[in-house]
N, C-alpha and C positions, 0 to 999 in steps of 0.2 A: 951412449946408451944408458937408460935409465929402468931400474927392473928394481919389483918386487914381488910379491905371490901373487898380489892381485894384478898388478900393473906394470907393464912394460912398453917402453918408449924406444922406438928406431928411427936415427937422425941418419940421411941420408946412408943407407946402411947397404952391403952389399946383399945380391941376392941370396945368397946361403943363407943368410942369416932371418932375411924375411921368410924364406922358407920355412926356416925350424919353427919359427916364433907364430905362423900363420897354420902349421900343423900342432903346435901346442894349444891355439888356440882353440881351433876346431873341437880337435877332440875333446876339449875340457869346460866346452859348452859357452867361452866367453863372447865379447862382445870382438870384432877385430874391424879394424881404421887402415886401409891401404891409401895413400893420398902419392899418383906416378903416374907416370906415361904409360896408357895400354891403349890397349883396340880391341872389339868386344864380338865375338860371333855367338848368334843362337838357333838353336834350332829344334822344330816343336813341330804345333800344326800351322806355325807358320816360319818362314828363314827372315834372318835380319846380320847385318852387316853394319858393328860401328868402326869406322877407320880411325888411326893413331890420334892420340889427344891427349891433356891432362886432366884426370878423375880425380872421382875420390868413390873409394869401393867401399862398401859396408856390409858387415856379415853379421845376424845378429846371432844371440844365443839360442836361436830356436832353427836355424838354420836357414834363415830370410835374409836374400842376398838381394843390394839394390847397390849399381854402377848411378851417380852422379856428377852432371857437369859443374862448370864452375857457373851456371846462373839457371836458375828454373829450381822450380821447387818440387816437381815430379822427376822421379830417377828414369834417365834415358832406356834401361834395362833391371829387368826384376824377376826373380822368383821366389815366391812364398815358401815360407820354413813349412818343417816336417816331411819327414823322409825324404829329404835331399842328403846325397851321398856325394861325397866333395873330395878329388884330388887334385893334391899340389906338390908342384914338382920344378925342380929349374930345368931347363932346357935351353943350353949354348948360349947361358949367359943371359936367361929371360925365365922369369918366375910366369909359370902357366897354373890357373887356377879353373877347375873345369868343375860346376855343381850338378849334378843328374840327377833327373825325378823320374819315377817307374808309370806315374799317373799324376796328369796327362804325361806321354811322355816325351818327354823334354832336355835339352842340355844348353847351359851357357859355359862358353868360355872366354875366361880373359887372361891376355898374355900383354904383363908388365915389362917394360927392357927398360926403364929406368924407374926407381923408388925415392921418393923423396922424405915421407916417411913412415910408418908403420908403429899402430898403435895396439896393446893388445890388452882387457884390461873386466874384471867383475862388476856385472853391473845389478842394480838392486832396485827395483821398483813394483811398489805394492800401492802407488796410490789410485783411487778411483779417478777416473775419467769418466765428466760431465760433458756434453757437448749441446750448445744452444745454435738456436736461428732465429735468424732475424728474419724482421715480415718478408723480405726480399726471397732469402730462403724457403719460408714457407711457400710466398708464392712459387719459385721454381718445382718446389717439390710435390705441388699440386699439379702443376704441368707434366709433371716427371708421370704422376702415377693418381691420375685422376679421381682412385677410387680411394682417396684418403679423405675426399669432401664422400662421394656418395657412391655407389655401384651404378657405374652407367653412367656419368658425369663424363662431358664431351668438350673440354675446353675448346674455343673459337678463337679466341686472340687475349690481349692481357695491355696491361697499361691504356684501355679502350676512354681516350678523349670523350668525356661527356660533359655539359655546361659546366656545372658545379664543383668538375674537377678532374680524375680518371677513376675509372675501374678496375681495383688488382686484376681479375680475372673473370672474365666474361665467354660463358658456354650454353650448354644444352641440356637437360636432364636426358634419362631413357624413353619419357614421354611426350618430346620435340617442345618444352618448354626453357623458355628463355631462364638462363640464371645467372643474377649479378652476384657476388660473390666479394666480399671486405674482408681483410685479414686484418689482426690484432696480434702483436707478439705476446702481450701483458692483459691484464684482466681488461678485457669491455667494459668500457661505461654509454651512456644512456646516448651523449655523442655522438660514439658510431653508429651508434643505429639510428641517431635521426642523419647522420652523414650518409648511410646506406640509402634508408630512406627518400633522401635528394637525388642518389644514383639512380632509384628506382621510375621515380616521375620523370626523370629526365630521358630514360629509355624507351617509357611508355608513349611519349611523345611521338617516336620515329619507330617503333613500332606495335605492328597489328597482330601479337601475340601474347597468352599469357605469361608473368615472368612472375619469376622467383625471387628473392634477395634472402641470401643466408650470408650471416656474419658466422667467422671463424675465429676461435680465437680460445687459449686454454683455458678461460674465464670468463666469468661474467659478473659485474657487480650486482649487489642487490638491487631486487625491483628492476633490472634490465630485461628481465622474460615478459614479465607485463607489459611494458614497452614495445616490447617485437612482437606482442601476439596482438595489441591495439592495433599495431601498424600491418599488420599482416605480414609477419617478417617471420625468419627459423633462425637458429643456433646451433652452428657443429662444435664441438669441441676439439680441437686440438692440440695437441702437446708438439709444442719445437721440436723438441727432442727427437720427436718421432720422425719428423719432417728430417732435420740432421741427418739421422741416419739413413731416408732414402735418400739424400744427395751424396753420402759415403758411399752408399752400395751400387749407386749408378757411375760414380767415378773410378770403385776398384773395377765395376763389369768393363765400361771403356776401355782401362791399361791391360785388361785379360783378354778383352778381344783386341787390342793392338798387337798382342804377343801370341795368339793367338790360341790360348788355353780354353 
């Protein structure tokens, strides 16, 4: 055993003891590390059943509890801190850790019968998080939620084979007009808009529709507007970042309705 105010270590340690040390934790807002054999039941506005295994539990200091396997990067089982109410308790020789939320309402529990080890320990983090996308991103995140190009943007399909190359994303506007659609992570130059441009004849080809081409992108170099208004082209603006964050907020909604919050 290794212990100091902030930090405490438990090597293969008996349950009593993860007991104590995962009630001190709790109550005193830290961060707590169970790595043992449990099995996990929850229940909410949906049931779920995980059978015996080796984990690793994580409880942070806000009360954000996530059960992980040994491979995958999303936790098998999760509930979001605040106002979760958490007991812990041995039971015949097995540490049962139960969290309950009032809204939605909901409970997990997991019951450890072997511990391997148990970490408990302050943790300190003030720095800002940046989060970027890549074109790839962006493109998903335009499929995710169309009206981040325009209100009424109807995507049809994406990576759409044309001669000169493919099309990130290929749709509809609100008024049944065709739109090719180029993304840029980084600033636009003149480039992509004569690469748009190439998308754009090469559509009009095969079809007997007016179309559109708007490049995307959080920039544009100088004298690129000229460019696109010669050619008969638009420019949406978009920031990654923004795009990031709807691929965050579609992936917490997925693990919420898996669990069924």
């Amino acid at each position: 055993m290794s212990s100091s105010k902030s930090l405490t270590v438990l090597v293969d340690p008996r349950i009593n003891e993860v007991e104590d040390a995962a009630k001190e934790a709790i109550s005193h807002s830290k961060t707590l590390l169970i790595i043992g054999r449990c099995w996990v039941d929850y229940h909410g506005r949906a049931k779920s059943k995980l059978e015996p295994g080796e984990r690793i539990l994580i409880i942070k200091s806000d009360g954000s509890l996530l059960v992980h396997r040994s491979v995958g990067y999303e936790p098998v089982n999760w509930m979001p801190g605040g106002n979760v109410i958490f007991n812990v308790q041995e039971r015949g020789n097995r540490l049962e850790i139960r969290a309950v939320r009032q809204k939605p309402p909901e409970t997990v529990t997991i019951i450890f019968d072997k511990i391997q080890t148990c970490t408990s320990l302050v943790l300190s983090d003030s720095g800002e998080f940046s989060l970027y996308a890549s074109e790839e991103d962006m493109q998903r995140a335009i499929l995710i939620k169309p009206d981040l190009l325009e209100e009424g943007f109807r995507p049809i399909t994406y990576e759409k084979k044309v001669e000169p190359g493919f099309v990130d994303v290929y749709g509809e506007d609100r008024n049944g007009k065709f739109v090719v659609v180029e993304i840029k992570r980084k600033t636009a130059g003149k480039e992509a808009v004569f690469q748009l441009g190439r998308y754009i004849d090469a559509v009009r080809t095969k079809a007997n529709r007016e179309i559109r081409g708007i490049l995307v992108a959080p920039s544009i170099a100088k004298g690129v507007q000229r460019t696109l208004v010669t050619l008969g082209l638009e420019y949406k603006q978009l920031d990654p970042r923004k795009c990031a964050d709807v691929l965050t907020r579609s992936a917490t909604k997925r693990l919420a309705e898996f669990f069924g919050q």
